[in-house]
C-alpha positions as CSV (number, residue, x, y, z in Angstrom):
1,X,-27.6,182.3,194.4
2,X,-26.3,178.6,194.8
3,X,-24.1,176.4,192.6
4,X,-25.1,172.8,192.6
5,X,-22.3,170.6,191.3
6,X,-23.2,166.9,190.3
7,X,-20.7,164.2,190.1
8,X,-21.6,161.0,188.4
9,X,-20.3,157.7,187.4
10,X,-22.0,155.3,184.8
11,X,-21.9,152.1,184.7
12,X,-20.3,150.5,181.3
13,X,-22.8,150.6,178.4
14,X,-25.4,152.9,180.1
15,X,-24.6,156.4,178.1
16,X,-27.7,156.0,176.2
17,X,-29.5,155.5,178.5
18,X,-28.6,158.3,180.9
19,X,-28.8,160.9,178.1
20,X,-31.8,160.3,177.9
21,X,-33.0,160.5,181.4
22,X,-31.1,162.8,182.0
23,X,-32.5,165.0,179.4
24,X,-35.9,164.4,180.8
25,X,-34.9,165.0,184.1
26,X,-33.5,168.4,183.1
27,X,-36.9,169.5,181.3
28,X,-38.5,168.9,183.8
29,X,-36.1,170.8,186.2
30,X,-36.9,174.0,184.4
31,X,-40.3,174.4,185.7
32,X,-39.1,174.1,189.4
33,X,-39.4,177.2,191.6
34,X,-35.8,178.9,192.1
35,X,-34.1,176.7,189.3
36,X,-32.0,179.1,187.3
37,X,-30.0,177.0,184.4
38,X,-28.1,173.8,184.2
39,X,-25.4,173.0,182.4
40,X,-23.8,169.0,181.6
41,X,-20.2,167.8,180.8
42,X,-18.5,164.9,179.8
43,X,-15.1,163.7,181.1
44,X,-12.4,164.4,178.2
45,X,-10.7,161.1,179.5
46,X,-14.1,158.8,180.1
47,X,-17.3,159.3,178.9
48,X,-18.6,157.7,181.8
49,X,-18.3,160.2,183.9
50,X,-20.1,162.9,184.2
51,X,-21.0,166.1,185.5
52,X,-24.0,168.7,185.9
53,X,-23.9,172.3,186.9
54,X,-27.0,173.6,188.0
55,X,-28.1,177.5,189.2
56,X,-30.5,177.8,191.9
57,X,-31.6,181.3,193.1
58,X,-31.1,179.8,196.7
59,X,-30.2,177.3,198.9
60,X,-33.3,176.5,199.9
61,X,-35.0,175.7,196.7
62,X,-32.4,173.6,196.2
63,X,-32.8,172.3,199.6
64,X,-36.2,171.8,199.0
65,X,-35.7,169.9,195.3
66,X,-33.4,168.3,196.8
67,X,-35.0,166.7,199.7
68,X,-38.5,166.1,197.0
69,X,-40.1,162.8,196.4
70,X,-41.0,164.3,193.0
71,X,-36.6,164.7,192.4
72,X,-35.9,160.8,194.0
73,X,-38.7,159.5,191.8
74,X,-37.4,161.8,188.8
75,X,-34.1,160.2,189.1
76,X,-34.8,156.7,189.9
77,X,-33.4,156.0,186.5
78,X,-30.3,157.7,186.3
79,X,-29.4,156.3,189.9
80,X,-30.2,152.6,189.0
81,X,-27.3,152.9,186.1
82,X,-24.7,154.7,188.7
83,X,-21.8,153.1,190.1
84,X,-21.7,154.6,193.1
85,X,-24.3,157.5,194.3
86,X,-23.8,160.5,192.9
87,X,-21.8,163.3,194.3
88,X,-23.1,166.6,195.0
89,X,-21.2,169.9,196.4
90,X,-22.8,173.2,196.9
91,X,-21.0,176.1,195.7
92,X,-20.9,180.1,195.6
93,X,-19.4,183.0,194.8
């Protein structure tokens, strides 16, 4: 089992917006093989920035969401309103 932390910074104005793609994008998460849970938080300090912490059963289902043009097209909307790309780090324990 995997630990997938995602780091992301909003552009001004765009909370609204990334809630809710980012719900859909979670929903629809839940139906992909070897996704466990996930799990979203809020900077105390900047609403803006955010995080998500997702459960895979493995490496390679993340791997292979990941790498999917079904995930890139999924998240074509959060990524437009970033201002940088996102940040991801694989962890375990």
């Amino acid at each position: 089992m995997v630990h997938i932390l995602i780091e992301r910074h909003l552009h001004e104005d765009q909370l609204a917006t990334y809630m809710e793609q980012a719900k859909i994008a979670l929903q629809r998460t839940y139906i992909v093989p070897g996704f466990i849970s996930g799990e979203a938080f809020a900077d105390i300090q900047d609403e803006n920035h955010r995080f998500l912490l997702c459960k895979w059963k493995s490496l390679e289902d993340w791997h292979r969401w990941a790498t999917s043009a079904e995930r890139k097209e999924l998240l074509s909307p959060i990524h437009s309103i970033l201002k940088q790309p996102e940040k991801v780090c694989v962890l375990e324990n």
